[in-house]
PDB file of N, CA, C and O in Angstrom:
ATOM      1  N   UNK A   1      17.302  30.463  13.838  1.00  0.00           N
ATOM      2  CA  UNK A   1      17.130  29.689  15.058  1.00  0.00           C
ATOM      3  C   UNK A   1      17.244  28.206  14.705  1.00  0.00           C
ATOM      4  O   UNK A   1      16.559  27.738  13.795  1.00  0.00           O
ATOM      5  N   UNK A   2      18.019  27.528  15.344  1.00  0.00           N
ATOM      6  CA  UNK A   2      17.861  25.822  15.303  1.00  0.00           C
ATOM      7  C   UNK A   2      17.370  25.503  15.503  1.00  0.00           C
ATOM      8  O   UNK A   2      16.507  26.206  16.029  1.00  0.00           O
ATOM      9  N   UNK A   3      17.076  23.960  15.437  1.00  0.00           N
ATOM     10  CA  UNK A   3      16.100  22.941  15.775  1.00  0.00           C
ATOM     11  C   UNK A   3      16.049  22.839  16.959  1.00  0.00           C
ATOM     12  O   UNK A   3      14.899  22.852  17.397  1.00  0.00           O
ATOM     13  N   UNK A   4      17.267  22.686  18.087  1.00  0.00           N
ATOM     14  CA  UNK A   4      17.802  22.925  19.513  1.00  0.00           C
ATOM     15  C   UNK A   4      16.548  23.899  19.864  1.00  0.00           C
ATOM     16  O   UNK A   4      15.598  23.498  20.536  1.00  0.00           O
ATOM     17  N   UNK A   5      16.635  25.162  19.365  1.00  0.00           N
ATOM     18  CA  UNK A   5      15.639  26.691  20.020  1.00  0.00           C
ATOM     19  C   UNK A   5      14.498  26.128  19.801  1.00  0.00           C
ATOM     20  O   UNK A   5      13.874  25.909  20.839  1.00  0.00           O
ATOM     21  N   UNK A   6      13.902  25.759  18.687  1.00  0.00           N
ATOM     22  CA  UNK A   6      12.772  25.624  18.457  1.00  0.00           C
ATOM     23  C   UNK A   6      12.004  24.574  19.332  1.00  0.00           C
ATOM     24  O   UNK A   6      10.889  24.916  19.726  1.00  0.00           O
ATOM     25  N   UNK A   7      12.504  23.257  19.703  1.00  0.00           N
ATOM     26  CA  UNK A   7      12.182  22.430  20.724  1.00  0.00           C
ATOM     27  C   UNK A   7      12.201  22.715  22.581  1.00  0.00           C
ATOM     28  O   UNK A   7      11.645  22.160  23.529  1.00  0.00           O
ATOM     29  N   UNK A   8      13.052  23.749  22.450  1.00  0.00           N
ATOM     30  CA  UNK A   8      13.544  24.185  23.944  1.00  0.00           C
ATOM     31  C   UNK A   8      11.983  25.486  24.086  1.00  0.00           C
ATOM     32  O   UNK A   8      11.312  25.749  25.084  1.00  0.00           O
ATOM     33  N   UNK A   9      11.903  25.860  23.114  1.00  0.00           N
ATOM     34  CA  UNK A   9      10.578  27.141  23.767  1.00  0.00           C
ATOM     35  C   UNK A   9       9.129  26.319  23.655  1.00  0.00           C
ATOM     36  O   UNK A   9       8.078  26.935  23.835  1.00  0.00           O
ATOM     37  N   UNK A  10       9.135  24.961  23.363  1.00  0.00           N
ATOM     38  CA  UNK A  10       7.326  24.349  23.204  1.00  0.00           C
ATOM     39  C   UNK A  10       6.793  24.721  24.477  1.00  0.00           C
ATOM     40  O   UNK A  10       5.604  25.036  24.524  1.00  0.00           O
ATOM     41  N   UNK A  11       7.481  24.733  25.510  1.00  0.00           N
ATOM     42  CA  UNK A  11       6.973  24.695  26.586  1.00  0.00           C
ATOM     43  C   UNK A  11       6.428  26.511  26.789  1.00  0.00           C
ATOM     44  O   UNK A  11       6.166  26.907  27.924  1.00  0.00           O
ATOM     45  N   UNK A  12       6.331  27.317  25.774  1.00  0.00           N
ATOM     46  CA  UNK A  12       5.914  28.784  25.941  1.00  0.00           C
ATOM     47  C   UNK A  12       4.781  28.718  25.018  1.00  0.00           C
ATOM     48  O   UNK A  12       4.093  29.720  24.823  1.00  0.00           O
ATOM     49  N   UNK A  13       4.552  27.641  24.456  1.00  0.00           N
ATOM     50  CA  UNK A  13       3.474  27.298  23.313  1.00  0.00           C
ATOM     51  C   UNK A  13       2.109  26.508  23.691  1.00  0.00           C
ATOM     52  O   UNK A  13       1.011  26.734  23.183  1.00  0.00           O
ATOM     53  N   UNK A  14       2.429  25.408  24.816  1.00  0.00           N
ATOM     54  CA  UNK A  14       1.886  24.234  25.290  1.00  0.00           C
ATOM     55  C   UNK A  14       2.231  24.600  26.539  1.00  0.00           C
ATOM     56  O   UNK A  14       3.392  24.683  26.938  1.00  0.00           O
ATOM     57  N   UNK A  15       0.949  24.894  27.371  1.00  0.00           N
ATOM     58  CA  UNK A  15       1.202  25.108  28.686  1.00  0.00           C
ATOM     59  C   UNK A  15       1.443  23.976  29.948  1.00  0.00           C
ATOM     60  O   UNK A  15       1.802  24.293  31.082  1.00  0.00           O
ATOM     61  N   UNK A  16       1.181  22.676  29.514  1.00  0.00           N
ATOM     62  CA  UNK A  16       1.273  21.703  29.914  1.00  0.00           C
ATOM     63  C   UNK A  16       2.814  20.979  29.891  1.00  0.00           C
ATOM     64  O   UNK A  16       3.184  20.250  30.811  1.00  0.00           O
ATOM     65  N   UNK A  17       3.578  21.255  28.817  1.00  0.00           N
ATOM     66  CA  UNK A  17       5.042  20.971  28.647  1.00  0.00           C
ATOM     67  C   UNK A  17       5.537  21.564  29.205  1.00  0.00           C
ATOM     68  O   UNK A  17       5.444  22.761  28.931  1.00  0.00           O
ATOM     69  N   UNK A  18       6.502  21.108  30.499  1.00  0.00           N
ATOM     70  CA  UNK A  18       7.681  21.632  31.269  1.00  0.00           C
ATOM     71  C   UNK A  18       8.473  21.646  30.418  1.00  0.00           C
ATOM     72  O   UNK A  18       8.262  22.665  29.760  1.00  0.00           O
ATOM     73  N   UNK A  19       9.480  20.980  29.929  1.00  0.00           N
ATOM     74  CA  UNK A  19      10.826  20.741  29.155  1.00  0.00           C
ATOM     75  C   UNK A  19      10.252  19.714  28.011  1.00  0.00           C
ATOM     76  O   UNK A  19       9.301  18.935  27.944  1.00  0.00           O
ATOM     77  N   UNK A  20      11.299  20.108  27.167  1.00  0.00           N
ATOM     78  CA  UNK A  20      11.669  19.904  25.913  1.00  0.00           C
ATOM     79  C   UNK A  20      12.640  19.912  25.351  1.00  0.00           C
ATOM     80  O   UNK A  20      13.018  21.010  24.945  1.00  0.00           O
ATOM     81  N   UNK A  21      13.621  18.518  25.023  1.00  0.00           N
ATOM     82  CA  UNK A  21      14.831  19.304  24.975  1.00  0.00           C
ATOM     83  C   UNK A  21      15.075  17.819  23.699  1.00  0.00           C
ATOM     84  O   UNK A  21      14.615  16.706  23.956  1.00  0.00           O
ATOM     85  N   UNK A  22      15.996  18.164  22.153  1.00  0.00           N
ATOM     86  CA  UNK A  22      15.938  17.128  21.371  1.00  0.00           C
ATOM     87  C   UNK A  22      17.483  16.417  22.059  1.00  0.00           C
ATOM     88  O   UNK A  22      18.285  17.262  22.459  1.00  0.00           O
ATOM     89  N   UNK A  23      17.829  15.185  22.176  1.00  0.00           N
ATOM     90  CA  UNK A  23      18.248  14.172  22.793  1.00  0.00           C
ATOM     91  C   UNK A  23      19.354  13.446  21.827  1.00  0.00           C
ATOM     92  O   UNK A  23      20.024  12.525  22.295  1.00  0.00           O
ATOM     93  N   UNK A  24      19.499  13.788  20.740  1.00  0.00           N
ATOM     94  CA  UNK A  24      20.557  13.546  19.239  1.00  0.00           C
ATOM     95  C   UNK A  24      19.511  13.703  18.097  1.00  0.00           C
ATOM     96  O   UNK A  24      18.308  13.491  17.942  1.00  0.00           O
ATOM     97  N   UNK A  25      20.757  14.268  17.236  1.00  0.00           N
ATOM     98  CA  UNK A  25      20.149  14.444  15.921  1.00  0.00           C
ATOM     99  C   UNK A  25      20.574  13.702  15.046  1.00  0.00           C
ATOM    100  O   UNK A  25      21.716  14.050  14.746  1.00  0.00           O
ATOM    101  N   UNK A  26      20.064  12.414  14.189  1.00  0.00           N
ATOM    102  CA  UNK A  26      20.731  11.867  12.726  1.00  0.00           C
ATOM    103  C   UNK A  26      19.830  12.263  11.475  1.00  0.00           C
ATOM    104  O   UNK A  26      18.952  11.502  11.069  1.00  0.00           O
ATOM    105  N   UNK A  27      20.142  13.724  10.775  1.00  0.00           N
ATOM    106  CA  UNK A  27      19.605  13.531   9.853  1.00  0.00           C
ATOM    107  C   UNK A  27      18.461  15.021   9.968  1.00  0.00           C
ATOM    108  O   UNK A  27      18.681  16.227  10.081  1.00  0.00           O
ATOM    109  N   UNK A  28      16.954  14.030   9.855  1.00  0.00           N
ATOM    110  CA  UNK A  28      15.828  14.576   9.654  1.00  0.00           C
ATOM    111  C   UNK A  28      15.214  14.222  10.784  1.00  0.00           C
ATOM    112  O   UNK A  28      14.198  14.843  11.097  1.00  0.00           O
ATOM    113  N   UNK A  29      15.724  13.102  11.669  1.00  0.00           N
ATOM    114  CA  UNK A  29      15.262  12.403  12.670  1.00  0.00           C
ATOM    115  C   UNK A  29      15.744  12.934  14.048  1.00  0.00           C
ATOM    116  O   UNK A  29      16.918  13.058  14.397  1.00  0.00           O
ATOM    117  N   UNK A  30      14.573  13.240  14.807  1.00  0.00           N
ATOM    118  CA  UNK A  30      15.038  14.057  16.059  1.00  0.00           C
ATOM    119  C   UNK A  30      14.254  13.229  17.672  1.00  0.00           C
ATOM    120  O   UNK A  30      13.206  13.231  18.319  1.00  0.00           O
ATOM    121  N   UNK A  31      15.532  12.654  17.664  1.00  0.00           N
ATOM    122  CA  UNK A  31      14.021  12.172  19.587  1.00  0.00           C
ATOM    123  C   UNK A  31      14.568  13.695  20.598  1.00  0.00           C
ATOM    124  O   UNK A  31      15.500  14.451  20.875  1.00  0.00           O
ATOM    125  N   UNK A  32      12.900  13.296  20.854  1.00  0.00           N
ATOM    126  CA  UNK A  32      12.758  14.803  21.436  1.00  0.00           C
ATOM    127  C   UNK A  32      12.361  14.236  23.022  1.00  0.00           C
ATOM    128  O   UNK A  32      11.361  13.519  22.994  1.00  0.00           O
ATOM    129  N   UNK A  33      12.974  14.429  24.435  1.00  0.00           N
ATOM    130  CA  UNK A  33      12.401  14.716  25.543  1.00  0.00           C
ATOM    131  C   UNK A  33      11.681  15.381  26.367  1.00  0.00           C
ATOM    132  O   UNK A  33      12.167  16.280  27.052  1.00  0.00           O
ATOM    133  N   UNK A  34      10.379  15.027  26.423  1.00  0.00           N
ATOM    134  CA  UNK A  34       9.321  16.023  26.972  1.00  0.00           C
ATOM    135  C   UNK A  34       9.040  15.679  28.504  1.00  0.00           C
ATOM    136  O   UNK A  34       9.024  14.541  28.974  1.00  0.00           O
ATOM    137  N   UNK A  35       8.884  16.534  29.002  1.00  0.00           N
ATOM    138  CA  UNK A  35       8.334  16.017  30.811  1.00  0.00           C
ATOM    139  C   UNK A  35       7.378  17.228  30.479  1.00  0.00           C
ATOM    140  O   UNK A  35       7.767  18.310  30.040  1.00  0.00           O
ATOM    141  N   UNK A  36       5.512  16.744  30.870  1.00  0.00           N
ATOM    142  CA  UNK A  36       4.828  17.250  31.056  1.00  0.00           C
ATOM    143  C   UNK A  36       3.971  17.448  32.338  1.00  0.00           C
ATOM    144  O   UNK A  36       4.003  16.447  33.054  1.00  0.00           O
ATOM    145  N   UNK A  37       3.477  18.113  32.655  1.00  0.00           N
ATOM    146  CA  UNK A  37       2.340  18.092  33.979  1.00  0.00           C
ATOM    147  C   UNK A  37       0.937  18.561  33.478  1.00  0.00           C
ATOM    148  O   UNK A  37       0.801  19.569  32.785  1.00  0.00           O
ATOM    149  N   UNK A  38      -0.094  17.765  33.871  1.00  0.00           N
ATOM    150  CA  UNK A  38      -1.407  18.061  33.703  1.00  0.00           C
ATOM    151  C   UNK A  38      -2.145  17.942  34.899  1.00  0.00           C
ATOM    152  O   UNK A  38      -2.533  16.942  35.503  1.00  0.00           O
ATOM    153  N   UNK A  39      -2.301  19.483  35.194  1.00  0.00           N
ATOM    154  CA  UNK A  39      -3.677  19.595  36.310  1.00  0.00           C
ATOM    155  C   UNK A  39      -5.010  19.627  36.307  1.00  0.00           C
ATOM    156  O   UNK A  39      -5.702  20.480  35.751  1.00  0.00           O
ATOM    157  N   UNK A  40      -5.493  18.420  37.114  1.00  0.00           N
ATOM    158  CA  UNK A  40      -7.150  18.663  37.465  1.00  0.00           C
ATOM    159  C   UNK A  40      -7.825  19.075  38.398  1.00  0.00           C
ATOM    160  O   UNK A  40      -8.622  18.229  38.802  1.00  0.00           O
ATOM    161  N   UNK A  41      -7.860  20.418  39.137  1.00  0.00           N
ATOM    162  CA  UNK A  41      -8.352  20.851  40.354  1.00  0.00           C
ATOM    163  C   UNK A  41      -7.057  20.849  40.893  1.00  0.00           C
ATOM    164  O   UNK A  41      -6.014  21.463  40.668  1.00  0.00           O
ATOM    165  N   UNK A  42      -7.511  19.793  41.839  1.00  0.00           N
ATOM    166  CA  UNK A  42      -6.226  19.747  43.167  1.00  0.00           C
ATOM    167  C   UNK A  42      -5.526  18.250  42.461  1.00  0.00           C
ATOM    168  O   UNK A  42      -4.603  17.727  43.085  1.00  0.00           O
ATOM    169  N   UNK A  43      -5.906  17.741  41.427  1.00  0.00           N
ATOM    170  CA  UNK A  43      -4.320  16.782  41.416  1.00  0.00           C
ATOM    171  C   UNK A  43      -3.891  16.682  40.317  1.00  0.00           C
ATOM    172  O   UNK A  43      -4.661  16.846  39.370  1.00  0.00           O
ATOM    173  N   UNK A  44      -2.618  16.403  40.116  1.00  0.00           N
ATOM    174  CA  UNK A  44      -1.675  16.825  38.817  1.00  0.00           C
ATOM    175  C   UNK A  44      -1.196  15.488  38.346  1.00  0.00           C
ATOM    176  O   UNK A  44      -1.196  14.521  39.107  1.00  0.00           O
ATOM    177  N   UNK A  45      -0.764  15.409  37.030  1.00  0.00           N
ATOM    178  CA  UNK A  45      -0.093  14.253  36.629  1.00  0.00           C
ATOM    179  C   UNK A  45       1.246  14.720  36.058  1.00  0.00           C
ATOM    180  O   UNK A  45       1.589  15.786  35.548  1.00  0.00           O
ATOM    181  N   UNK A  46       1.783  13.773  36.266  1.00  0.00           N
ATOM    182  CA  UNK A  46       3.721  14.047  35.545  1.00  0.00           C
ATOM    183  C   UNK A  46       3.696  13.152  34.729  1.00  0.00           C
ATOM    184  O   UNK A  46       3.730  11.979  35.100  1.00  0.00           O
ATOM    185  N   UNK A  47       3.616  13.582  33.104  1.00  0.00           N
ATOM    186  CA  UNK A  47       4.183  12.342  31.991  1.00  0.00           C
ATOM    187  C   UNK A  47       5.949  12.600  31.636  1.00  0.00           C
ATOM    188  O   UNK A  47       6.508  13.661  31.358  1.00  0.00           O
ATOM    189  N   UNK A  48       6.280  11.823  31.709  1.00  0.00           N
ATOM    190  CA  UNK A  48       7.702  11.642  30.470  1.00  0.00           C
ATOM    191  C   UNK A  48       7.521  10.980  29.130  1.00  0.00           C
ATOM    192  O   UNK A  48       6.891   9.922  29.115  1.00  0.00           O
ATOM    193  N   UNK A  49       7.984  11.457  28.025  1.00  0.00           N
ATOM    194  CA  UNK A  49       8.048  10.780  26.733  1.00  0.00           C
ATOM    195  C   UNK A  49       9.031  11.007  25.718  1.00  0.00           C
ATOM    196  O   UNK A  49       9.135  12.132  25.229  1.00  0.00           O
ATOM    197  N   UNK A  50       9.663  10.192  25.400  1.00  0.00           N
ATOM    198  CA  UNK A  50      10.131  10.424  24.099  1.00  0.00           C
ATOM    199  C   UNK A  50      10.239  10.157  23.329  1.00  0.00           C
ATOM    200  O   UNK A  50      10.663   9.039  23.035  1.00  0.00           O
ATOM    201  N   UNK A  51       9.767  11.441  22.187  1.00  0.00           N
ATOM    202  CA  UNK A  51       8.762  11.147  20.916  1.00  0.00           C
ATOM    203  C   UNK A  51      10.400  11.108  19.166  1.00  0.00           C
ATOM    204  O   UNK A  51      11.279  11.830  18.695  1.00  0.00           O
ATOM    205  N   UNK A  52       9.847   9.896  18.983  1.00  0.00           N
ATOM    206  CA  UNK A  52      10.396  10.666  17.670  1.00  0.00           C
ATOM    207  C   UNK A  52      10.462  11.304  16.093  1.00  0.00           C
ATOM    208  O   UNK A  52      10.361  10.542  15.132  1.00  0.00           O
ATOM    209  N   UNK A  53      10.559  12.098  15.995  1.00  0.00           N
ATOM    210  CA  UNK A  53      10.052  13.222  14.860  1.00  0.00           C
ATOM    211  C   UNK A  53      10.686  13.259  13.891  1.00  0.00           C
ATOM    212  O   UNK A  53      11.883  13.311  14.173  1.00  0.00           O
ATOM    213  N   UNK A  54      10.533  13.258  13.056  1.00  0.00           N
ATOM    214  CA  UNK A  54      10.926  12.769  11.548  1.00  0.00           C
ATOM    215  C   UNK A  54      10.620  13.943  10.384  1.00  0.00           C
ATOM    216  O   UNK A  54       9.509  13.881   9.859  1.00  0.00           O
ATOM    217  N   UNK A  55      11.503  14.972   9.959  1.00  0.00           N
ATOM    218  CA  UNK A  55      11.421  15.950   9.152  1.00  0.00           C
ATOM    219  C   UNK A  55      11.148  16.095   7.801  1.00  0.00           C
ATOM    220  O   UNK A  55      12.057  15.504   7.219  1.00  0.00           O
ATOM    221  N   UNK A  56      10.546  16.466   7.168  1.00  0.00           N
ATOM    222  CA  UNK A  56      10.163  16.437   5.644  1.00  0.00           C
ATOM    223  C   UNK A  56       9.779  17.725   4.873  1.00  0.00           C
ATOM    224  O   UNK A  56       8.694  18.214   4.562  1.00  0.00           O
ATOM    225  N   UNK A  57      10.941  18.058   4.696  1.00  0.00           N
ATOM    226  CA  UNK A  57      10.958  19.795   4.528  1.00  0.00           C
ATOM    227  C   UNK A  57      10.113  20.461   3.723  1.00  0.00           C
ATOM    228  O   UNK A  57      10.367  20.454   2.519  1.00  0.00           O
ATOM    229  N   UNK A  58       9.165  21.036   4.113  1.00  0.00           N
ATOM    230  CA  UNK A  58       8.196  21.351   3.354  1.00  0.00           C
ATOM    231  C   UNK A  58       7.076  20.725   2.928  1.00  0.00           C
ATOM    232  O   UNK A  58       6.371  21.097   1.991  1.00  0.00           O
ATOM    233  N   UNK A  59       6.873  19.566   3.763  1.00  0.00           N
ATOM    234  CA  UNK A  59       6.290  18.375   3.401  1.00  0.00           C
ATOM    235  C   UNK A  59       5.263  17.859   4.371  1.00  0.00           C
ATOM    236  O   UNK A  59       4.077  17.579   4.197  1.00  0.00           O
ATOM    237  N   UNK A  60       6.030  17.807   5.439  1.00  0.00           N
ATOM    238  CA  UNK A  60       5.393  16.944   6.831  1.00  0.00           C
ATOM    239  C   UNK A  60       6.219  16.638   7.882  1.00  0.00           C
ATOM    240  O   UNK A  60       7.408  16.332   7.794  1.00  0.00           O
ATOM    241  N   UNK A  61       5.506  16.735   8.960  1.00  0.00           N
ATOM    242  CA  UNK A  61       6.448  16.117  10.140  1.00  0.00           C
ATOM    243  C   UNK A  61       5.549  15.013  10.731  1.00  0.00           C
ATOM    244  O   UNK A  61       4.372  15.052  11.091  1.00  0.00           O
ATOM    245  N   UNK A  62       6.384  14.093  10.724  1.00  0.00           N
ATOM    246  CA  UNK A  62       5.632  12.444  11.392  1.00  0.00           C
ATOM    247  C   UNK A  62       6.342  12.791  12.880  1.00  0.00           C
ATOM    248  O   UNK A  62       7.526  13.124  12.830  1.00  0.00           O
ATOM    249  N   UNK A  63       5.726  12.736  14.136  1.00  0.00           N
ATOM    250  CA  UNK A  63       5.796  12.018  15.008  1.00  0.00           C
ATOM    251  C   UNK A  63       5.335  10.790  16.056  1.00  0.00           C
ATOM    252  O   UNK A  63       4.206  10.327  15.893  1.00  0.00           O
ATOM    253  N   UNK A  64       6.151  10.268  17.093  1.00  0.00           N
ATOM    254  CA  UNK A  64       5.274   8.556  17.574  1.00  0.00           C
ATOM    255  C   UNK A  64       6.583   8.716  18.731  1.00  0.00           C
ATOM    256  O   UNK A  64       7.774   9.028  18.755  1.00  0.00           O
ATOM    257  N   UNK A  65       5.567   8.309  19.581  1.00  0.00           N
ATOM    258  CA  UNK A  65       6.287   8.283  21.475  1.00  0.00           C
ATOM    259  C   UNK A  65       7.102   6.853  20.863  1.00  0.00           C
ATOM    260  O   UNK A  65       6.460   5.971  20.293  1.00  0.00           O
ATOM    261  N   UNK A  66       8.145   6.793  21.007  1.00  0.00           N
ATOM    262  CA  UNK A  66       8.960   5.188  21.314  1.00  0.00           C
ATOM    263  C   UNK A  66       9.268   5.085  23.114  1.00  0.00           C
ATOM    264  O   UNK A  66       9.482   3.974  23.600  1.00  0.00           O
ATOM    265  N   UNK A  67       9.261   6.289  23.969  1.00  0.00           N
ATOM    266  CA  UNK A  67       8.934   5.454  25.442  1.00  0.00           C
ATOM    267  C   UNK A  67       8.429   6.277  25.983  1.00  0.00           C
ATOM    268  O   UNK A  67       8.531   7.403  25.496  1.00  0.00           O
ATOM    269  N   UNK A  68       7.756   6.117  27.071  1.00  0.00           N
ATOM    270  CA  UNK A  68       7.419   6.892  28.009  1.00  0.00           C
ATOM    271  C   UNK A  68       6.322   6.024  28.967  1.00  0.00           C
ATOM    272  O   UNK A  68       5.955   4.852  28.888  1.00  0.00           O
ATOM    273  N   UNK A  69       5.922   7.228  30.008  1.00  0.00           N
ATOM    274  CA  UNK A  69       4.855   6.404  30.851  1.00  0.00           C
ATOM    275  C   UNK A  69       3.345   6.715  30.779  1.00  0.00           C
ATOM    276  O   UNK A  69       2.508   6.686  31.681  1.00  0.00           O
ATOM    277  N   UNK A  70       3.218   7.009  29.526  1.00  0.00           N
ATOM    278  CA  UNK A  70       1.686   7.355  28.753  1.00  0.00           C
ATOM    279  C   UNK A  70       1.299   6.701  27.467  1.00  0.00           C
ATOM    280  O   UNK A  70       2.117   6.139  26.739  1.00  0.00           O
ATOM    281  N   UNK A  71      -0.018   6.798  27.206  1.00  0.00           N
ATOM    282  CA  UNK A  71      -0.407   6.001  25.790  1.00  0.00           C
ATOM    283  C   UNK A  71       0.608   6.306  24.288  1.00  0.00           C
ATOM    284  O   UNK A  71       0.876   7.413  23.821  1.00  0.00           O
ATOM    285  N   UNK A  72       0.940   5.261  23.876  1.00  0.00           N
ATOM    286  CA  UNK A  72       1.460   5.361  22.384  1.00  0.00           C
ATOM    287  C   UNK A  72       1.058   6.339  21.562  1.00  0.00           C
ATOM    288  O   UNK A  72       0.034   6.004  20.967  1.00  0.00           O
ATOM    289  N   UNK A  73       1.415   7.336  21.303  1.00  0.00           N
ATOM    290  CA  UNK A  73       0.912   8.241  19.926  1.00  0.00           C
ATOM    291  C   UNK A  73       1.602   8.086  19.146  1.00  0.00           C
ATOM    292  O   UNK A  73       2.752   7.690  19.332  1.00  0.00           O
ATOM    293  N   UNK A  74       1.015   8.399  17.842  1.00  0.00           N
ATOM    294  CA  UNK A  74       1.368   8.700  16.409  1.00  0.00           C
ATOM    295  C   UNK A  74       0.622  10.129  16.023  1.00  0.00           C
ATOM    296  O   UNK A  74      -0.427  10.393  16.612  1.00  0.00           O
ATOM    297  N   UNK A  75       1.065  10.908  15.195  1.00  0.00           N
ATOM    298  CA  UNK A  75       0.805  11.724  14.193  1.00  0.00           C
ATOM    299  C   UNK A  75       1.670  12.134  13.584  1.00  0.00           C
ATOM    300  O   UNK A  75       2.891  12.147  13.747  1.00  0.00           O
ATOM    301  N   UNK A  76       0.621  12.701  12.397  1.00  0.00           N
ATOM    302  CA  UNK A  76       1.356  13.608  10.822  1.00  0.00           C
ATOM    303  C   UNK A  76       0.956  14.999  10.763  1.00  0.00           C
ATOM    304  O   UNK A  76      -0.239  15.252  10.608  1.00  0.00           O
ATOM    305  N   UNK A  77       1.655  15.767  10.848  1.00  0.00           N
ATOM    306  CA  UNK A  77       1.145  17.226  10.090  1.00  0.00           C
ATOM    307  C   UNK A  77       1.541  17.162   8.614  1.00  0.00           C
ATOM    308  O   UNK A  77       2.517  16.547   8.182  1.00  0.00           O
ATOM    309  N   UNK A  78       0.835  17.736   8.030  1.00  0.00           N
ATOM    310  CA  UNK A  78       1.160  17.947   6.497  1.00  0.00           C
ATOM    311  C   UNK A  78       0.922  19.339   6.470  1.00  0.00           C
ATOM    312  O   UNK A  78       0.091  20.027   7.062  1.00  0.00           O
ATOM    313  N   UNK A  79       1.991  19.671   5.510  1.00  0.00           N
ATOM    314  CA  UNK A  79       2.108  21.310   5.283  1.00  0.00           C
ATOM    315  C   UNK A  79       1.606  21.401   3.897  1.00  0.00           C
ATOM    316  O   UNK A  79       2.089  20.669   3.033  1.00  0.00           O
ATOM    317  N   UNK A  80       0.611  22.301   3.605  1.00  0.00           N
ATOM    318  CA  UNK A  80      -0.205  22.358   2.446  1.00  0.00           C
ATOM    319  C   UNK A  80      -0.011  23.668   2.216  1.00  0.00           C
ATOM    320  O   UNK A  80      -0.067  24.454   3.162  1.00  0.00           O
ATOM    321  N   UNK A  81       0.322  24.231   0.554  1.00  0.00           N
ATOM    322  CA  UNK A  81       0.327  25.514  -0.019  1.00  0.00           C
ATOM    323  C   UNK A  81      -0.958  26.113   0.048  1.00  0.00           C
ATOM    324  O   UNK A  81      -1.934  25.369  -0.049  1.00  0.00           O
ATOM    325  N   UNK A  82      -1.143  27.496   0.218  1.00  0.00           N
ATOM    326  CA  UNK A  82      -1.875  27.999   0.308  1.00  0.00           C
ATOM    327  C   UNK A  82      -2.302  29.035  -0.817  1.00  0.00           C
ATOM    328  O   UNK A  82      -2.060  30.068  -0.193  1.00  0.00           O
ATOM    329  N   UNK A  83      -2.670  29.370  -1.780  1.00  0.00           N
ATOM    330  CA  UNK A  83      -2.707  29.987  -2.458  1.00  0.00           C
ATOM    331  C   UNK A  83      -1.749  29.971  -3.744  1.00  0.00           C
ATOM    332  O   UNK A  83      -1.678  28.999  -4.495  1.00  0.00           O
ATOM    333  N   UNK A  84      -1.238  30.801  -3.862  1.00  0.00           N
ATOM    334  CA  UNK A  84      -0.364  30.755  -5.692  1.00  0.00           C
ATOM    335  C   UNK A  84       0.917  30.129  -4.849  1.00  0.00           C
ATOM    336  O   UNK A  84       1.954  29.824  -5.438  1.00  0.00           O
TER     337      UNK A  84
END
């Protein structure tokens, strides 16, 4: 499966993500387009963002919103061995 599949199903992962779709690829570097909705009772919010994600095979994935109409994020996952 590609990077394409893998970004296109978040939204079966994260119930809050409508779409997801990556926007060009150079590299390791992927901006990714998200349109989300978050409901509270009776009223909902619509974010757009797009984040960009930075690959490190086996290593880590850095991502950080460069636009959208919600707060700035950053994060890192780090992928850590587990055993032998």
């Amino acid at each position: 499966m590609g990077d394409i599949d893998r970004f296109r199903y978040i939204p079966n992962f994260v119930t809050s993500v409508q779409s997801s779709k990556i926007i060009n690829r150079t590299k390791n570097t992927l901006p990714v387009l998200q349109i989300s909705i978050i409901k509270f009772s009776f009223l909902s919010f619509s974010f757009e963002s797009v984040r960009e994600v930075k690959l490190f095979p086996f290593k880590k994935i850095q991502e950080r919103m460069i636009s959208g109409n919600m707060c700035k994020t950053e994060e890192t996952t780090q992928l850590l061995p587990e055993g032998d």
